[in-house]
C-alpha positions in Angstrom: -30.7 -1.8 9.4 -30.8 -0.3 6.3 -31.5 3.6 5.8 -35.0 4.7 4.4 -35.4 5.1 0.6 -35.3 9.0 0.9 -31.9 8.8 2.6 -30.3 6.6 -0.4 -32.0 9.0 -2.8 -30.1 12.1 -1.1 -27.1 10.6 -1.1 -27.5 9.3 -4.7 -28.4 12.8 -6.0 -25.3 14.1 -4.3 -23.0 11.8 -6.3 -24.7 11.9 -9.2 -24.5 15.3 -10.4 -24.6 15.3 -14.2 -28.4 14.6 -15.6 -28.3 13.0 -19.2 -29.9 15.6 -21.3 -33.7 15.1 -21.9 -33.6 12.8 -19.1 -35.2 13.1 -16.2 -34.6 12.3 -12.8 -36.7 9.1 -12.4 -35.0 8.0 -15.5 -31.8 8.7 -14.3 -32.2 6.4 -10.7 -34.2 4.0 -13.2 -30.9 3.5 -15.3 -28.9 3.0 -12.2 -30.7 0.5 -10.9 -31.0 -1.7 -13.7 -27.3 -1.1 -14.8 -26.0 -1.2 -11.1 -28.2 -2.7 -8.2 -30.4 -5.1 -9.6 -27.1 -7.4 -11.2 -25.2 -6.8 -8.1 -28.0 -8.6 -5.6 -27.3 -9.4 -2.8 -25.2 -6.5 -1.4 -23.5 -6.9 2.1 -24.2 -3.5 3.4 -24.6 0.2 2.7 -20.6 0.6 2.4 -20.5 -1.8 -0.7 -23.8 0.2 -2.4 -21.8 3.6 -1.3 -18.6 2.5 -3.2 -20.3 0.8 -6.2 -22.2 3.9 -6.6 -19.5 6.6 -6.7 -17.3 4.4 -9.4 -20.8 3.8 -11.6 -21.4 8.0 -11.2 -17.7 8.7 -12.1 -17.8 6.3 -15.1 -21.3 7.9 -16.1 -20.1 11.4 -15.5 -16.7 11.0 -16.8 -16.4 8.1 -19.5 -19.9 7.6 -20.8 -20.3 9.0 -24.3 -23.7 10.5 -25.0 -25.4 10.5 -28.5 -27.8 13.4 -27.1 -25.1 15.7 -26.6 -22.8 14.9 -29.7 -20.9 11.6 -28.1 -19.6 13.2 -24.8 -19.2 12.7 -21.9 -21.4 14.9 -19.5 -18.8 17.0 -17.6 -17.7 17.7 -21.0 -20.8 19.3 -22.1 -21.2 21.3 -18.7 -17.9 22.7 -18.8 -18.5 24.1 -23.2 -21.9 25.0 -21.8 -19.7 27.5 -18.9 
């Protein structure tokens, strides 16, 4: 069985910690769905999700470059913003 929506949400917003500037939460799961789940269909189980989603949040987090905030990546930002 798989878990209820809030409980994917919680875990999602613990992994992904870095918000895109001017973007808002909704967006943010918005973007990972379209990038992520939807191309991925059918997923085996919760394990596979859990996985897929930690690499996508590291490579959002840690190797995206952002035009909002000067072509950086996010963790980048935070830590000038420290």
């Amino acid at each position: 069985m798989w878990p209820s929506r809030g409980k994917i949400s919680r875990r999602l917003s613990a992994i992904i910690f870095v918000v895109t500037p001017g973007c808002t939460w909704r967006q943010q799961i918005g973007r990972y769905k379209t990038e992520l789940i939807k191309p991925r269909k059918p997923w085996h189980g919760l394990a596979d999700v859990e996985l897929a989603t930690a690499e996508w949040a590291d490579w959002f987090n840690n190797q995206l470059l952002h035009a909002a905030i000067r072509d950086i990546p996010p963790h980048e930002h935070v830590s000038r913003q420290s």
